[in-house]
C-alpha positions as CSV (number, residue, x, y, z in Angstrom):
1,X,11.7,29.3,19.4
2,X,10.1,30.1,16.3
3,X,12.9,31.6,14.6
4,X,14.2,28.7,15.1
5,X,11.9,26.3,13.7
6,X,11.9,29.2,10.9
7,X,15.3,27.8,9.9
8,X,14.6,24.1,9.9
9,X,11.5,24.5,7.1
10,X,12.3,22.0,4.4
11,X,11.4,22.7,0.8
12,X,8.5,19.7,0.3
13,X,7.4,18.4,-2.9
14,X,4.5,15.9,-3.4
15,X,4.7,13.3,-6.1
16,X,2.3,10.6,-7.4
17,X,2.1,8.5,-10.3
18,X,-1.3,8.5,-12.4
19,X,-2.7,6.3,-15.5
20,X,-6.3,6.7,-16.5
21,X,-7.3,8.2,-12.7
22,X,-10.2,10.8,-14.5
23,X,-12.5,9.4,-12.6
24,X,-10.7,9.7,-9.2
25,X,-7.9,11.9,-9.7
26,X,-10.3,15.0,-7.9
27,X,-10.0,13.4,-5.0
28,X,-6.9,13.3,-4.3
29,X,-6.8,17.2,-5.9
30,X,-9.4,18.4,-4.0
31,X,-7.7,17.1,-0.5
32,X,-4.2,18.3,-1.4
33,X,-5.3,22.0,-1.9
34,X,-7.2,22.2,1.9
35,X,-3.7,20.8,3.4
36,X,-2.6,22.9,6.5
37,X,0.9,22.4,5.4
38,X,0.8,23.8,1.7
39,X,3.5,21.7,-0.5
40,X,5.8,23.7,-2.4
41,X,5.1,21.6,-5.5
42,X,2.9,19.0,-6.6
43,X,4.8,16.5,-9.3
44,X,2.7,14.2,-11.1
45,X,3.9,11.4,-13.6
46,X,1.3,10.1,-15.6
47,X,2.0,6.6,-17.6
48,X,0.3,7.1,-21.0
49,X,-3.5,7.5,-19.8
50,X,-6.1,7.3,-22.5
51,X,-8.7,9.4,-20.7
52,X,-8.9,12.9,-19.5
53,X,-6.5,12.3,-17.0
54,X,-3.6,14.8,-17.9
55,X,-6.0,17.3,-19.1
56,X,-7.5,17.3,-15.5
57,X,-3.8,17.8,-14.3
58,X,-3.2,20.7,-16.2
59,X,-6.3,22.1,-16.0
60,X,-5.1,22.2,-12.1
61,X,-1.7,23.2,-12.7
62,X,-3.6,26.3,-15.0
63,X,-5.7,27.4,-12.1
64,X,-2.8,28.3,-9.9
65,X,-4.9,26.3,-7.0
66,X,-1.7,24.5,-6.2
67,X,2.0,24.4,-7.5
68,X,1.3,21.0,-9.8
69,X,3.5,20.0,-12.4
70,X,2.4,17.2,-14.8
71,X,5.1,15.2,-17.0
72,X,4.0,12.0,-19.1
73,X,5.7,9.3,-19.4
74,X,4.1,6.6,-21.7
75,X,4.4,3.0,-20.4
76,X,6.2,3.5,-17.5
77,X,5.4,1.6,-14.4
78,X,5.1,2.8,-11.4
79,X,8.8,2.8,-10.0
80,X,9.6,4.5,-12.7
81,X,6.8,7.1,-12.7
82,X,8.4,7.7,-9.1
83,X,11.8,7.8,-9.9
84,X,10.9,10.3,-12.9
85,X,8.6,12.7,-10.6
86,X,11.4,12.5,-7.7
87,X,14.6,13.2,-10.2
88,X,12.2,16.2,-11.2
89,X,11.1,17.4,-8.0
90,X,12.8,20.5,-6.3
91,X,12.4,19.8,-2.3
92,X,14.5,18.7,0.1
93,X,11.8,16.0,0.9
94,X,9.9,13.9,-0.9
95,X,6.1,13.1,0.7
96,X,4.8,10.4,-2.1
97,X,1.1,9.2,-2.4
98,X,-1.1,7.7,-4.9
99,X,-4.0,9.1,-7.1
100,X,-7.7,8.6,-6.2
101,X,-6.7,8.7,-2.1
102,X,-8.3,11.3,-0.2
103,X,-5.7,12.9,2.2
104,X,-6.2,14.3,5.6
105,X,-6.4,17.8,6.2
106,X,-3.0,17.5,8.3
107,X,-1.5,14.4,5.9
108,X,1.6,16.7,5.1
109,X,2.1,18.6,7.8
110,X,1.8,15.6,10.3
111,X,4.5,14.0,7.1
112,X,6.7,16.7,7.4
113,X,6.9,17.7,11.2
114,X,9.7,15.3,12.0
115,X,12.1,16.2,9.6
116,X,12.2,19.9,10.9
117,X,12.8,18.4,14.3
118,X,16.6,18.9,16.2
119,X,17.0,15.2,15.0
120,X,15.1,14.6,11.9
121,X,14.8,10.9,10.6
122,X,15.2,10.2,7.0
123,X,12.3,8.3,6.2
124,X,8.7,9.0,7.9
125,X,5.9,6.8,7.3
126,X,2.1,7.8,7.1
127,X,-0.8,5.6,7.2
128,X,-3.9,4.3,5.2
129,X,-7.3,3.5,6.3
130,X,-9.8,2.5,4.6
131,X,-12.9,4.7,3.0
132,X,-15.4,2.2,2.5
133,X,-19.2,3.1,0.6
134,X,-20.2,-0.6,0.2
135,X,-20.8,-3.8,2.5
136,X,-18.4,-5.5,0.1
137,X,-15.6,-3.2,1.3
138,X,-16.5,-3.1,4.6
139,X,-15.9,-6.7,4.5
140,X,-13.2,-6.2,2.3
141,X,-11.3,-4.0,4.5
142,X,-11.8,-5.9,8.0
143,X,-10.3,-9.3,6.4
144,X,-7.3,-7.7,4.8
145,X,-6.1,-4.4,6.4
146,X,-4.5,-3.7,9.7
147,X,-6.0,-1.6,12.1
148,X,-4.0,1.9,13.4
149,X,-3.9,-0.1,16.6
150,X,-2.0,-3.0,15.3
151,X,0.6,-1.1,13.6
152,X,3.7,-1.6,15.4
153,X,6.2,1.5,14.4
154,X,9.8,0.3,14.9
155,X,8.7,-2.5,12.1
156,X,6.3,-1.1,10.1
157,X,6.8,-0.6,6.5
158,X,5.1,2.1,4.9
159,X,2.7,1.9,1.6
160,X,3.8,5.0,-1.3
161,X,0.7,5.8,-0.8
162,X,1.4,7.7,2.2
163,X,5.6,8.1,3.5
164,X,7.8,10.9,3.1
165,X,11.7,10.4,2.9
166,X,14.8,12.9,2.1
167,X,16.1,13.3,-1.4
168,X,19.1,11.6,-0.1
169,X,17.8,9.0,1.1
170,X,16.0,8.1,-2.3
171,X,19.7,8.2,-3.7
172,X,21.0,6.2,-1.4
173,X,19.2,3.2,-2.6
174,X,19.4,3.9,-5.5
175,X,15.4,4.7,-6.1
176,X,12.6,2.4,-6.4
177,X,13.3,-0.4,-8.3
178,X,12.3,-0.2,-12.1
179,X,12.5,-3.7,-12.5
180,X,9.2,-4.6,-9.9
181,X,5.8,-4.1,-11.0
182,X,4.5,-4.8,-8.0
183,X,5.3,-4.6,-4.2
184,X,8.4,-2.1,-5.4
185,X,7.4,-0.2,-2.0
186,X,8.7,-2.8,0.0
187,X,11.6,-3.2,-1.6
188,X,12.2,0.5,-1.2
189,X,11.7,0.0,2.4
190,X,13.4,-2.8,2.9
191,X,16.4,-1.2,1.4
192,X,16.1,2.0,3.5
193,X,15.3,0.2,6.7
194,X,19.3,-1.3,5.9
195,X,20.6,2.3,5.8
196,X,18.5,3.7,7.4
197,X,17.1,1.6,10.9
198,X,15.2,3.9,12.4
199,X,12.0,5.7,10.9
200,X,9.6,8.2,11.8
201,X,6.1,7.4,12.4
202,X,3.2,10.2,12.0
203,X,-0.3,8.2,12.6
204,X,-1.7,11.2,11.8
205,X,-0.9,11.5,8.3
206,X,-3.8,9.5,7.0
207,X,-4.5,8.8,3.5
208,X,-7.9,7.3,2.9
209,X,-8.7,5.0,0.1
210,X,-11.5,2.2,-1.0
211,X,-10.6,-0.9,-0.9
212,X,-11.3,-3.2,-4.0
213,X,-15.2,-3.6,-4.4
214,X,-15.6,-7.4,-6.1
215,X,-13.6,-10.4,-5.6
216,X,-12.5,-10.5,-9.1
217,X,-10.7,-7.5,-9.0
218,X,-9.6,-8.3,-5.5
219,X,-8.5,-12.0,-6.8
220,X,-6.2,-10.1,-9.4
221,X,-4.7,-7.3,-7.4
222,X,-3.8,-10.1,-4.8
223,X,-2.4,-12.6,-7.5
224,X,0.0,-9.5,-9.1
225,X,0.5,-9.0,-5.3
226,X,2.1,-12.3,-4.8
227,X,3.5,-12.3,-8.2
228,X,5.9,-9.4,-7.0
229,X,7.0,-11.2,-4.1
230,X,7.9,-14.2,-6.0
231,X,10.1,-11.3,-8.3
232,X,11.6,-9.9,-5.6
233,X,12.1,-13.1,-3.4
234,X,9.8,-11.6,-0.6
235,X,8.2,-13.7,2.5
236,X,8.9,-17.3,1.7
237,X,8.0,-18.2,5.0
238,X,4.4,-16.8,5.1
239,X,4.1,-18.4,1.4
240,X,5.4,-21.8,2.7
241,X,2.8,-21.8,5.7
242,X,-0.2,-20.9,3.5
243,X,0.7,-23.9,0.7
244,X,1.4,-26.1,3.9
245,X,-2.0,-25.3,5.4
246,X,-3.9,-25.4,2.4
247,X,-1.9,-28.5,0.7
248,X,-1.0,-30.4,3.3
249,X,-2.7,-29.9,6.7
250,X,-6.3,-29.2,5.1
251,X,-6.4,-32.6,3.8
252,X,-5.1,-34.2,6.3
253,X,-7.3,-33.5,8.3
254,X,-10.3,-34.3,6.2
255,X,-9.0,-37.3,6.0
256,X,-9.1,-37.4,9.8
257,X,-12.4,-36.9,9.6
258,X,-13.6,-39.0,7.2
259,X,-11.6,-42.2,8.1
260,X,-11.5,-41.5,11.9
261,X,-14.2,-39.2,13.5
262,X,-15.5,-36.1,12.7
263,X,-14.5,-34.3,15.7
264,X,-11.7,-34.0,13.6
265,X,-13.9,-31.6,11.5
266,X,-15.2,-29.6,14.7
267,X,-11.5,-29.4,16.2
268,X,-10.1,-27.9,12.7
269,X,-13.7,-25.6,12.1
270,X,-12.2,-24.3,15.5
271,X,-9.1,-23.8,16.0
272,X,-9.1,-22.6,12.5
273,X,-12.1,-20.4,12.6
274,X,-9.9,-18.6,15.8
275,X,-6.5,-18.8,14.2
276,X,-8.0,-17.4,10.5
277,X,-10.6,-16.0,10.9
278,X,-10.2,-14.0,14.7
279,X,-8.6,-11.2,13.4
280,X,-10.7,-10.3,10.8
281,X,-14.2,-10.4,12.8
282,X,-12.4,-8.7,15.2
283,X,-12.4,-6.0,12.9
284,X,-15.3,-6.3,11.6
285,X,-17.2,-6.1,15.0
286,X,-17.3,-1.9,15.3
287,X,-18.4,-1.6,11.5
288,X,-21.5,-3.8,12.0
289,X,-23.2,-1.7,14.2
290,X,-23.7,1.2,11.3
291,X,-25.5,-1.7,8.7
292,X,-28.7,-2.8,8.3
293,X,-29.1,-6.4,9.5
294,X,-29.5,-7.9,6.4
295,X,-26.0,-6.2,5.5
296,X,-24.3,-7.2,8.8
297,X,-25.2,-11.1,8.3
298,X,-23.6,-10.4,4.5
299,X,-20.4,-8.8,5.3
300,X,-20.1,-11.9,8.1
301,X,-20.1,-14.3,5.3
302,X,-18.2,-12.9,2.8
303,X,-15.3,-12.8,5.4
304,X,-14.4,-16.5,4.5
305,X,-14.5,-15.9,1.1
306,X,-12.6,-12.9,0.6
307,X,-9.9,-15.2,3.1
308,X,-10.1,-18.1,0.5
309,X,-10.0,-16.1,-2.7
310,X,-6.7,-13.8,-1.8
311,X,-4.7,-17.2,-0.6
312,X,-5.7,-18.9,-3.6
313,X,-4.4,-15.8,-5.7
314,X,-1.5,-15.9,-3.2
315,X,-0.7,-18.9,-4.1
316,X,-1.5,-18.8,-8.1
317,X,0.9,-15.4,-8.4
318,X,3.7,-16.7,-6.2
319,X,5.3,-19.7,-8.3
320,X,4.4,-17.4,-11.5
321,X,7.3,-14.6,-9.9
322,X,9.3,-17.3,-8.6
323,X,9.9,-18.5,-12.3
324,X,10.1,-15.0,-13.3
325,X,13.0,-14.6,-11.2
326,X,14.7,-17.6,-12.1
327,X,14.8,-17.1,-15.6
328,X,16.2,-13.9,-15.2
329,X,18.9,-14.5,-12.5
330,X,21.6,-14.6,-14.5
331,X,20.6,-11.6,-17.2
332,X,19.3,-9.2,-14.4
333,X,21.7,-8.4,-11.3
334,X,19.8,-5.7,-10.1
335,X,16.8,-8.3,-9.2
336,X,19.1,-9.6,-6.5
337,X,19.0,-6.4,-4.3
338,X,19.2,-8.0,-0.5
């Protein structure tokens, strides 16, 4: 049995993309160098960082610690930081995360397990979980990220900040798409999930990472969010139900309110306090019991408002893609990629 398993070992190489990380990029060093499953090379692709960044790199790939590699790339983003560190890489399997994450001690190991199985998959996805420090991401992380429990596998699509897929699989979609900014992930996915339908799923391959810690930087990652979906034609529906309910049936039913009776207003705090809000107190509930009370009655109110300000960035980004896209259907093929 374990000569047999001998021959199935796959060659892995770990990639990431980097630009200014300095102040994070240990994290992720530190955790990929007490991995169970050592990779047999770490490829980093760093965008043009104006900080120590690449210094730190190489300072890592001097000490020998781990097999790193570290090749710059000014002004690429991050598909193409990908694309470079994967056309580079040596393995047979490609695990890819993202700087300043903190990796289980089993993240590639768990990653790499299936594909050394009698019938390995060609994509495997990982997971993310939050590592929160602050009541803000506590909050933070309860309104907009799924639970391990939620995730369904068969329809789950992975973030690059934790998957692992075979070389040939990468080539036979042609690589993340250069032209995407943002959400390129899900366009790789969605791409692989036509080729290939079924992937692997390793819950314990957990890569943990802090959520944004203010709403302005939140506002702006969800805005360039949203922005990518309008640029790669992603979710209408979910984009059309958010305008409608905050366009449409939101004053509607102040108006109901106001002109008719104000049960109106206890009917939609209700049913919309369940339907929008029910998820993410849900979530919330366990983390409360390790604040103060002062914190817990915080984090309960800033629910709402980090629900208002990522649809309202939602739906500022989405139109801004949208005309992106339009302008360029004609000069740019390769943007329609369904």
């Amino acid at each position: 049995m374990q000569a047999g398993q001998e021959n199935r070992r796959v060659s892995v190489s770990v990639i990431a993309t980097v630009l200014n990380e300095g102040a994070a990029i240990h994290r992720l060093l530190d955790s990929l160098a007490v991995q169970t499953r050592r990779p047999d090379e770490v490829v980093f692709v760093d965008g043009g960082s104006h900080d120590d960044t690449v210094a730190i790199l190489q300072t890592a790939a001097s000490a020998g610690q781990l097999p790193v590699r570290v090749l710059v790339e000014p002004g690429a983003n991050i598909s193409r930081g990908r694309n470079v560190a994967i056309a580079a890489a040596s393995g047979d399997v490609i695990a890819s995360t993202d700087a300043g994450v903190r990796l289980s001690e089993g993240w590639l190991a768990a990653l790499v397990r299936p594909f050394e199985s009698d019938d390995p998959p060609s994509v495997v996805s990982g997971v993310f979980v939050p590592d929160v420090h602050t009541t803000f991401e506590v909050a933070m992380a309860a309104t907009v990220l799924p639970t391990l429990a939620e995730i369904n596998p068969t329809t789950f699509l992975p973030s690059s900040r934790s998957v692992a897929f075979t070389r040939l699989a990468w080539q036979a979609v042609g690589g993340y798409p250069e032209w995407l900014d943002y959400c390129e992930d899900l366009v790789f996915d969605l791409r692989l999930r036509q080729i290939y339908p079924r992937f692997g799923f390793a819950p314990d391959a957990i890569a943990h990472f802090r959520p944004r810690g203010d709403l302005r930087s939140f506002f702006r990652q969800y805005y360039c969010y949203a922005r990518g979906d309008g640029k790669a034609d992603l979710w209408r529906k979910r984009h059309a139900i958010r305008y409608l309910t905050y366009l449409v049936a939101l004053p509607v039913l102040l108006a109901l309110g106001a002109w008719s009776s104000p049960w109106w207003w206890v009917l939609g705090a209700v049913l919309g306090g369940v339907g929008y809000l029910g998820t993410p107190y849900r979530r919330l509930c366990p983390s409360l019991k390790q604040l103060r009370w002062w914190d817990r009655l915080v984090a309960i109110a800033l629910v709402p408002l980090i629900r208002v300000t990522g649809d309202v960035a939602k739906m500022i980004g989405y139109p801004v893609g949208l005309m992106w896209r339009w302008k360029r259907r004609r000069t740019q093929p390769e943007i329609r990629w369904r």
